[in-house]
N, C-alpha and C positions, 0 to 999 in steps of 0.2 A: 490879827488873824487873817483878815484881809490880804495883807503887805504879803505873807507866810503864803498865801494859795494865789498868790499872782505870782510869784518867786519858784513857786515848784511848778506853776505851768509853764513859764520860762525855760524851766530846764528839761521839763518835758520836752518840748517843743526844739530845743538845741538838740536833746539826744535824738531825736527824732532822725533831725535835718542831717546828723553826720550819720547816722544808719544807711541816710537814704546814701549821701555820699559815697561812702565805703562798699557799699553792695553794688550800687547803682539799677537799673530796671530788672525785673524779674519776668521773663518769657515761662510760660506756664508751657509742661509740666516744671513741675520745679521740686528737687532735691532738698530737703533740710538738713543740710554738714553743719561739721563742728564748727566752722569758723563763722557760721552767720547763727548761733547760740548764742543769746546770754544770759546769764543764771546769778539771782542775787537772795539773800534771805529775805523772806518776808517779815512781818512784825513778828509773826510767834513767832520765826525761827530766831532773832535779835534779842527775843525777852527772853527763848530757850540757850541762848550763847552765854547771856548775861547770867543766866542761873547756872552753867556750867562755869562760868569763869568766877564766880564768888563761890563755888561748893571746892575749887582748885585752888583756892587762896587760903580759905579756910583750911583748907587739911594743910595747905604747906606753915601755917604759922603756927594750930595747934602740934602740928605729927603726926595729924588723924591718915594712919593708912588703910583705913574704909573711907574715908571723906574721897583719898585721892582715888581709891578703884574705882568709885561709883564717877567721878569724873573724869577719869579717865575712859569708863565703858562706855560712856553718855557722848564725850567727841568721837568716839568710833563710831557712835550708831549716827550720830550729824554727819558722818563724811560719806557712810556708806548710803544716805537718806538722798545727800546731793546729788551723789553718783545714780542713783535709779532714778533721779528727778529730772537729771537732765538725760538719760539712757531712754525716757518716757516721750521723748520729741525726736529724738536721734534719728535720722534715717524718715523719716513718714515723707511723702510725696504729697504737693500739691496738684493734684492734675486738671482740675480745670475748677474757674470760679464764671457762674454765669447770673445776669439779673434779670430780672421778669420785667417784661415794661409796667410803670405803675402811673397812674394819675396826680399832677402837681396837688403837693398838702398829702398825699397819702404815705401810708406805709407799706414796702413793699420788701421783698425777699430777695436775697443773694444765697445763692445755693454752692456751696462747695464740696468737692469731692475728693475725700484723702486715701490715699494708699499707705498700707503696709504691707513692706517686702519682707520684713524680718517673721519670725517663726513666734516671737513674744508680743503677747497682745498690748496693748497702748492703753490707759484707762485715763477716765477724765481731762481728756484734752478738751482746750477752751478754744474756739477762735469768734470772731470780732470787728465789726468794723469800726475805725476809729471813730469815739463819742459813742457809740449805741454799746447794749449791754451784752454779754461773751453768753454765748451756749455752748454748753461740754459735747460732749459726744466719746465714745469706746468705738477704738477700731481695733478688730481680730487679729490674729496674727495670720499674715496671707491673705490680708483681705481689703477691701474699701469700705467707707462708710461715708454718706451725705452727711450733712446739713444746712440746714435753713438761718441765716441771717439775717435780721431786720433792718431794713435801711429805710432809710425817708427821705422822701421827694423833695427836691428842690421848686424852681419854676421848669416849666418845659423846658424839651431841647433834650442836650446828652446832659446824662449826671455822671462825672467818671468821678471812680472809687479809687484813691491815691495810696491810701495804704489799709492793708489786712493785718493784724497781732493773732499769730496764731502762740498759746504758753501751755502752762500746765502747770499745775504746783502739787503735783500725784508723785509718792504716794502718803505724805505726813505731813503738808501745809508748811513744814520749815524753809523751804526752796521753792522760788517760781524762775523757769527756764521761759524766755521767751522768744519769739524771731518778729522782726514785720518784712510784710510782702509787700513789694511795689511793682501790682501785677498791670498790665493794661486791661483794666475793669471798664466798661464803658454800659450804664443803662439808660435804656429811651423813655422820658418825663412826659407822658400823654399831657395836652391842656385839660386841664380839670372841668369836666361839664359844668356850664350854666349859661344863664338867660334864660327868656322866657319867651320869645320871639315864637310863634306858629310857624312850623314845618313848612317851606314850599310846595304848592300843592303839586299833585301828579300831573306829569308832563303831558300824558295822554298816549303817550308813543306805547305804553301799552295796553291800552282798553282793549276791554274782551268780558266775556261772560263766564268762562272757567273760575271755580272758586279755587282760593288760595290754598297750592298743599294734596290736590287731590293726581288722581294717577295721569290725566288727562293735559297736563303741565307739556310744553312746546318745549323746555330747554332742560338739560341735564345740569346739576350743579356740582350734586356728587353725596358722597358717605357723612353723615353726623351720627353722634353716639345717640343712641337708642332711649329716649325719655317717655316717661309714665302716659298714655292717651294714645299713642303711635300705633299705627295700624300694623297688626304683623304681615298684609300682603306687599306692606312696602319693609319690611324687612328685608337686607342681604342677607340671604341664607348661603349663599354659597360662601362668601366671606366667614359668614360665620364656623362651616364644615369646614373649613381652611386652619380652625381654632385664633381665628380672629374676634376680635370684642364685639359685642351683638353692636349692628350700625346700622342705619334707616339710608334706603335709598331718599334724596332731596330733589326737588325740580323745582323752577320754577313756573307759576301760572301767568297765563296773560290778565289774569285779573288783579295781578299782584302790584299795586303803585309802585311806579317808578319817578322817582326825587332827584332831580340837579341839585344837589347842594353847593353854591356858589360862594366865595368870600363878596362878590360883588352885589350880592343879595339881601347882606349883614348891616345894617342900619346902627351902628356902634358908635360911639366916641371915640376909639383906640384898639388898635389890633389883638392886643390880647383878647379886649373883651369880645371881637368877630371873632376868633381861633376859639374862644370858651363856646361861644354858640353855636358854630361847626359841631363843635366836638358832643356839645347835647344835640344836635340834631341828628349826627352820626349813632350815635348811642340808641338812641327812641329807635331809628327807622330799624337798626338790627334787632332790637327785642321786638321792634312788631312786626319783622318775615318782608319788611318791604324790602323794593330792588332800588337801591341810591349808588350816583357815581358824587364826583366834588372834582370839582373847579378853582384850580387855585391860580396865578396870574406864571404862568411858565409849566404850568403842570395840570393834567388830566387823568384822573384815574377814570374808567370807562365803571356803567352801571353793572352791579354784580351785590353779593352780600354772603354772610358767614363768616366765620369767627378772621381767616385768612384776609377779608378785604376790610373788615373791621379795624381790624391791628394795620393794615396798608394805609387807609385812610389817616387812621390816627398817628402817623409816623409821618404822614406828610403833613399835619397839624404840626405838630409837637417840632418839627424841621424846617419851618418853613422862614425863611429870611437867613435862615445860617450858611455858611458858606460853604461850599459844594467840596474844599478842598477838604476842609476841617470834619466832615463827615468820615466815619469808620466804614469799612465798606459792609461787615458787617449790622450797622446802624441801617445800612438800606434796606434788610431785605424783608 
């Protein structure tokens, strides 16, 4: 049994590899033509061939001409079953596939977004990243539809997604049509918080007596979504009369600590475990409203905070030692 599922991962793995050959890379958006289809029965549809092909033998040896009609009408509804199954992927559009940054060991989401141009709506399409498990989704006719992909973390750095199976086996299980995409997927692998090392104390470059958050704040930072306790005089209102999302004006105070967080600070055995403790120190000082920059040995990000310099910070974690060439430019920003 063994011998048998190391032998069909083989051939997995060959058909793969000349997929990739024969298509070669896929720039998004991307068409699904006939010639990058392919369509094979599945097991019902093998055990359904087999019951039509002995109900066909049967009638030809006794003379039964009801044996032959009913298998005869039963290959017609198989041929016409293929044709909608593979009709059911024909044409849809891949137009963009994007992944969320996630933290090494987690799981995290690949979002993709299909079109259909045709007029007949698409039911039960599967797509997948390879090894993780397929969600279906219905696209309308004249329309697009999302979905959320599960992917999981590698260690930091870039995680690029080599191939997509987008199939279908709509609408009677006997046929599954499938394609793979070999898009340039690329997602950014944050270092996974840990350590236990105390915060670098406040620099001092901000002391002051203003408390944290109140109107009285020295710097502008800008718009955050609007959470349960928020004062409504620091509501945007005019953004709001705009039919924009209720959003809190942000500043920050001079009372507000402000953290150097240094790689040269990190008391570690080996780099990953300093980049894990950056990355929980990163983590703490933004859920508690402090102002922190980071120091890394070629790079400076300046003191700042919010969701924007959270994700800056942690991209220079999750980046750092790789090489400047090998970076997507999109990975920077």
């Amino acid at each position: 049994m063994a011998a048998f599922a190391t032998l069909q991962e083989r051939l997995r793995h060959r058909a793969a590899e000349w997929a990739r050959r024969r298509q070669g890379p896929d720039p998004l958006p991307l068409g699904l033509g006939r010639r990058r289809l392919y369509i094979l029965p599945t097991r019902a549809g093998m055990a359904f061939g087999a019951l039509v092909f002995a109900m066909l033998v049967a009638g030809l040896n006794y003379g039964n001409s009801v044996a032959l009609l009913f298998a005869f009408l039963l290959a017609g509804f198989v041929l016409v079953a293929m044709h909608q199954c593979h009709r059911n992927v024909l044409g849809l559009s891949l137009l963009e596939a994007a992944a969320s940054p996630l933290f090494a060991g987690s799981t995290g989401t690949l979002r993709l977004t299909l079109q259909n141009a045709s007029r007949l709506a698409r039911y039960r399409v599967q797509a997948a990243v390879t090894g993780e498990a397929a969600v279906a989704l219905d696209v309308a006719g004249g329309g697009r539809a999302q979905v959320e992909l599960p992917i999981r973390a590698g260690p930091r750095g870039l995680q690029r997604i080599d191939r997509l199976r987008v199939s279908s086996s709509h609408p009677f299980g006997l046929f599954r049509v499938w394609t793979w995409v070999h898009a340039p997927i690329v997602a950014i692998v944050y270092p996974r918080p840990a350590g236990s090392l105390p915060p670098p104390a406040d620099s001092g470059a901000r002391a002051g007596t203003w408390p944290r958050g109140t109107a009285g704040a020295d710097e502008w930072l800008g718009l955050r979504p609007f959470r349960d306790g928020d004062s409504p005089r620091q509501v945007a209102w005019k953004a709001y009369a705009r039919e924009a999302p209720l959003l809190v004006k942000e500043y920050s105070s001079t009372g507000s600590p402000l953290r150097v967080l240094s790689l040269d600070a990190v008391r570690q055995p080996d780099i990953e475990s300093r980049l894990a403790q950056l990355a929980r120190w990163v983590v703490d000082a933004e859920a508690a409203g402090d102002l922190y920059g980071l120091e890394l040995p070629g790079e400076r990000i300046p003191a700042h905070r919010g969701p924007d310099h959270r994700h800056r910070c942690l991209v220079a974690l999750a980046l750092y030692g790789a090489p400047k060439s090998a970076i997507p430019v999109a990975a920077k920003r």
